[in-house]
C-alpha positions as MATLAB code, in Angstrom:
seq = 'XXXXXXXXXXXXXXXXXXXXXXXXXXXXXXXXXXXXXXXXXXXXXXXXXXXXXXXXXXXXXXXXXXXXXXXXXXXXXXXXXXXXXXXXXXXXXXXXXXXXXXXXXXXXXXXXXXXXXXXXXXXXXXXXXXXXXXXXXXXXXXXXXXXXXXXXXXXXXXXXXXXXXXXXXXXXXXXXXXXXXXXXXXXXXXXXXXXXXXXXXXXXXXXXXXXXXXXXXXXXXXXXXXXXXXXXXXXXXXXXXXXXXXXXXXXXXXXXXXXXXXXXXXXXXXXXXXXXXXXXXXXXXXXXXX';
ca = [
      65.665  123.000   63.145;
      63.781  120.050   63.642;
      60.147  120.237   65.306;
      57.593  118.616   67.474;
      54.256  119.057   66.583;
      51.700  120.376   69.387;
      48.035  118.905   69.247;
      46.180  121.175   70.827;
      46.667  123.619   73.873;
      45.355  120.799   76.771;
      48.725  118.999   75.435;
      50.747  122.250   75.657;
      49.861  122.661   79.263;
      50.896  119.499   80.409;
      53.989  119.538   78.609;
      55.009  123.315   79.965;
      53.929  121.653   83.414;
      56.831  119.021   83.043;
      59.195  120.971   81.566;
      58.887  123.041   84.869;
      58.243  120.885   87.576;
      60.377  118.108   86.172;
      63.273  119.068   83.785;
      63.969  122.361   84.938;
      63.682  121.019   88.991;
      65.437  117.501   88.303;
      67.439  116.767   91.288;
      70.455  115.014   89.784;
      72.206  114.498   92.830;
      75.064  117.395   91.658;
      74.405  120.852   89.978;
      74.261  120.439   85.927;
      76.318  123.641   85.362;
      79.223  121.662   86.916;
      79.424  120.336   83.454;
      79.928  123.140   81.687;
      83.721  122.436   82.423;
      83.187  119.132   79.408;
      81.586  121.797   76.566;
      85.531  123.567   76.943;
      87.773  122.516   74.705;
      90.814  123.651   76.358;
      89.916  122.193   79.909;
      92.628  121.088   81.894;
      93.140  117.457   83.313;
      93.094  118.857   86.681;
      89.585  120.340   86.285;
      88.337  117.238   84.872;
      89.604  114.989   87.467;
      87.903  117.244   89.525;
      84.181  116.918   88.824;
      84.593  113.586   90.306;
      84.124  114.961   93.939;
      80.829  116.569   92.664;
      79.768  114.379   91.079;
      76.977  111.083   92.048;
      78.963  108.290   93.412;
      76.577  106.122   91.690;
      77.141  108.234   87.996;
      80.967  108.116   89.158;
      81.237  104.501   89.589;
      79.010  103.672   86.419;
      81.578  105.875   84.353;
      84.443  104.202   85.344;
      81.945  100.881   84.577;
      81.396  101.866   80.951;
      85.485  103.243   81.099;
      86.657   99.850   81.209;
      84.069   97.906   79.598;
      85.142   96.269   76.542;
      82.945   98.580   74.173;
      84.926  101.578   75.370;
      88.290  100.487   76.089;
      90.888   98.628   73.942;
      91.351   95.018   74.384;
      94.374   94.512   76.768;
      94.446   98.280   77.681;
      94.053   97.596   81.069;
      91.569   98.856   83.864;
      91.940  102.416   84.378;
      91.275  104.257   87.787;
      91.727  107.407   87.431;
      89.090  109.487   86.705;
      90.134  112.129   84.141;
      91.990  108.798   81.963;
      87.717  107.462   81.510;
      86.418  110.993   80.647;
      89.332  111.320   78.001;
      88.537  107.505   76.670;
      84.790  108.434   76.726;
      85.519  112.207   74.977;
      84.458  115.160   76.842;
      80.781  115.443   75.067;
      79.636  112.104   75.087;
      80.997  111.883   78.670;
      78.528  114.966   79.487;
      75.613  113.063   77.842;
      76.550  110.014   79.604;
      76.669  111.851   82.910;
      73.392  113.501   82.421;
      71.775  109.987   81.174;
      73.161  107.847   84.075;
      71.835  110.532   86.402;
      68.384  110.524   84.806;
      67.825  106.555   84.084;
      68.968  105.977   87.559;
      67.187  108.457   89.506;
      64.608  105.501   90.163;
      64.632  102.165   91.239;
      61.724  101.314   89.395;
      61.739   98.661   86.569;
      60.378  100.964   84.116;
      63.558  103.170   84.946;
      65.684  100.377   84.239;
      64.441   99.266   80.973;
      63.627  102.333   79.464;
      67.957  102.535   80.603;
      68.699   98.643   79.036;
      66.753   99.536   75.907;
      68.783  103.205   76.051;
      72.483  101.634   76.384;
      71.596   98.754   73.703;
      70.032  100.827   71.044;
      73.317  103.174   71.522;
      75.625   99.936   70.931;
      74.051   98.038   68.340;
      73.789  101.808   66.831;
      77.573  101.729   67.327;
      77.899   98.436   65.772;
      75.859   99.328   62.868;
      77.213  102.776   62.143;
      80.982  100.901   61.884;
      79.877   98.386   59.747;
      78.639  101.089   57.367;
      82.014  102.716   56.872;
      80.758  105.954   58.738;
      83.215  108.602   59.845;
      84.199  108.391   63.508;
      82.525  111.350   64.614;
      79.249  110.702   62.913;
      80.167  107.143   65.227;
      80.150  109.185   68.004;
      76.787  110.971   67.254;
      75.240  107.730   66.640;
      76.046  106.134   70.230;
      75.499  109.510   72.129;
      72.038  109.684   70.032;
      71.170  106.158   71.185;
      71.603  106.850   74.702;
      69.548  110.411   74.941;
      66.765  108.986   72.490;
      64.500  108.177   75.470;
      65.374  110.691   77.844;
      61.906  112.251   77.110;
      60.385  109.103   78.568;
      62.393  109.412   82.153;
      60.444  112.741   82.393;
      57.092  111.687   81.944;
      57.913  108.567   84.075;
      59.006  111.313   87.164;
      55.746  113.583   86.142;
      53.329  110.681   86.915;
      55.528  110.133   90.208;
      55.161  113.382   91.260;
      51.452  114.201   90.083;
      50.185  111.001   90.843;
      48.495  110.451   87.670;
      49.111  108.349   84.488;
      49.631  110.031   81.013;
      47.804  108.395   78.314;
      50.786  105.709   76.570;
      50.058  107.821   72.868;
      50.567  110.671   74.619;
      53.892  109.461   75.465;
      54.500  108.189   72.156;
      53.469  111.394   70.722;
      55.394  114.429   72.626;
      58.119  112.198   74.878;
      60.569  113.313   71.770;
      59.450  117.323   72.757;
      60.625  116.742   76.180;
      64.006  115.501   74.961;
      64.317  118.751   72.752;
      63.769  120.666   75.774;
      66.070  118.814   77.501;
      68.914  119.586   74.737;
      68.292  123.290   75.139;
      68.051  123.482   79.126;
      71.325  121.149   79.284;
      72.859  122.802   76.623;
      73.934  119.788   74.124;
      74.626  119.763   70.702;
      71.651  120.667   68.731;
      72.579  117.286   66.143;
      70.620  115.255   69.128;
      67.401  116.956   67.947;
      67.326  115.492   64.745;
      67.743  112.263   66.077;
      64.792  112.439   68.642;
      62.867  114.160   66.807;
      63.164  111.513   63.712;
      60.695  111.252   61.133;
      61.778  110.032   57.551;
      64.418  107.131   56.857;
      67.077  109.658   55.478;
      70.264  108.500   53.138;
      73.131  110.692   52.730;
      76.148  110.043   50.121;
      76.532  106.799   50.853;
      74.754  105.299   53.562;
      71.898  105.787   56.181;
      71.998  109.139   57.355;
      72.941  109.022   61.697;
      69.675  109.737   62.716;
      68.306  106.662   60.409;
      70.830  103.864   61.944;
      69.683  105.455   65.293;
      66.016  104.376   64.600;
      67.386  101.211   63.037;
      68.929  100.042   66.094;
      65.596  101.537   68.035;
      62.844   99.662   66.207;
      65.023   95.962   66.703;
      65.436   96.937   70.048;
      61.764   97.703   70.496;
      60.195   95.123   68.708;
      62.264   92.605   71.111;
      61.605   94.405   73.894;
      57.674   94.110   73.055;
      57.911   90.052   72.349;
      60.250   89.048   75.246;
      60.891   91.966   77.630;
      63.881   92.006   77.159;
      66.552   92.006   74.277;
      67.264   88.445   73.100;
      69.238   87.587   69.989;
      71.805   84.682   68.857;
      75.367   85.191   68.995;
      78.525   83.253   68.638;
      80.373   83.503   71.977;
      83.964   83.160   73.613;
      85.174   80.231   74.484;
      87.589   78.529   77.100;
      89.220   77.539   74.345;
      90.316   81.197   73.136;
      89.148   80.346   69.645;
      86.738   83.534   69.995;
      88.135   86.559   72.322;
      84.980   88.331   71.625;
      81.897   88.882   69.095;
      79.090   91.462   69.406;
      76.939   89.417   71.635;
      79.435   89.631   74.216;
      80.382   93.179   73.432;
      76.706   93.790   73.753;
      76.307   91.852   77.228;
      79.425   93.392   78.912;
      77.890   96.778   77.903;
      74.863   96.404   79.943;
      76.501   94.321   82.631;
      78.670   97.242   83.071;
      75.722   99.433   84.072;
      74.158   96.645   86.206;
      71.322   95.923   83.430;
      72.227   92.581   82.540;
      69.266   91.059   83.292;
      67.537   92.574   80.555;
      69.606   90.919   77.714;
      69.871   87.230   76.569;
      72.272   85.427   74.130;
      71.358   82.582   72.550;
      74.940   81.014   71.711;
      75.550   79.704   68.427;
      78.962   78.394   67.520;
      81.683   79.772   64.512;
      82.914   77.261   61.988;
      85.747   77.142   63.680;
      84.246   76.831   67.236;
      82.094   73.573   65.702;
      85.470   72.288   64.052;
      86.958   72.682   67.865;
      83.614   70.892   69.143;
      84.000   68.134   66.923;
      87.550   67.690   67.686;
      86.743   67.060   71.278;
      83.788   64.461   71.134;
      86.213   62.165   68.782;
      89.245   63.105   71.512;
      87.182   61.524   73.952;
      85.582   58.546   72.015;
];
């Protein structure tokens, strides 16, 4: 099992002191062992519609958000509005991580809340993106985006500790243990232990035939961090759709919808750049109108 190393006991203290005043007392807006109902396999549709009356309104509403969002549903699929229909699209254990995440990034209206939730929600889609592109299985797919999205959960902690304590932690101290906090989190919320090699990453790992998950996990982390760090946000260049209908989609606008559908838009920027066949188009209309 993977393992955070402990500096010295002054670090152990605060850490126990967060895990009890902050992860084990998180007010989530709903009780966590309502979700206990998404680790059983044979859970009916009725009990799953269900936990939308306990849940958040605001976790509630950014579910059916990420639901319909292109990067979840199939083109053309349609909006859905009933509940159960975006926990089945999501699957029932991401859907648990996603509940717990929304619930956690959103539990301030802070900025540093919000971005440590944009950089959270891109690193899980380019992840995505990057895992596909590799050939990977879907349900190492699935580990990939879920691992994205609970990499930084450690963070929200610390951010809440500081809140409540009134003091700042040191930023390597952060850096250092916020991975520990998410492996506490793991156990106290009861996920799947694969999310604690991915936080807890150390070593760009291959396996048979490509990057192991927790490697295109920190792939997708480091390009989202080292943008993050130049621009404060995530900018990169990407063909787009057009009124034209040459493009229906690329991964800029996959990427975009994604965080629009949470309401963290702001912290992403295209650059456009056009296809060969979106120049030909282009070309076609300046001489059209010459």
């Amino acid at each position: 099992m993977a393992e955070i190393t402990i500096d010295c006991q002054e670090d152990f203290e605060i850490l126990k002191e967060i895990e009890e005043k902050i992860i084990n007392n998180a007010d989530l807006g709903f009780d966590p062992k309502v979700l206990q109902i998404l680790d059983q396999e044979d859970a009916t549709r009725s009990q799953i519609g269900g936990l939308k009356e306990r849940l958040s309104a605001g976790v509630v509403t950014r579910l059916f958000s990420l639901g319909n969002s292109i990067h979840y549903g199939r083109l053309r699929a349609g909006k859905m509005s009933d509940f159960a229909d975006v926990i089945f699209r999501l699957g029932l254990g991401p859907s648990k991580i996603y509940i717990l995440s929304l619930a956690l990034f959103f539990l301030n209206p802070r900025r540093e809340f919000a971005e440590l939730a944009a950089r959270s929600f891109i690193i899980s889609s380019l992840g995505k993106m990057l895992a596909i592109k590799m050939g990977l299985k879907e349900e190492e797919i699935k580990k990939v985006e879920i691992g994205g999205i609970f990499l930084k959960v450690g963070k929200v902690f610390m951010l809440l500790y500081e809140q409540k304590m009134a003091k700042k932690l040191e930023e390597t101290f952060i850096s250092q243990y916020y991975p520990y906090l998410g492996m506490r989190a793991v156990e106290v919320f009861n996920l799947p232990e694969f999310l604690n090699e991915i936080i807890s990453f150390s070593l760009l790992r291959f396996d048979e035939s490509s990057f192991s998950v927790s490697s295109i996990v920190d792939l997708a982390h480091s390009a989202v961090d080292k943008s993050f760090k130049k621009y404060g946000k995530f900018v990169i260049q990407s063909p787009m759709p057009d009124l034209d209908g040459i493009l229906l989609n690329s991964p800029g606008s996959i990427l975009a919808a994604q965080l629009d559908a949470v309401g963290l838009g702001s912290f992403m920027e295209v650059i456009p750049t056009l296809t060969p066949r979106q120049q030909i188009q282009a070309l076609r209309k300046i001489s059209a109108s010459k």
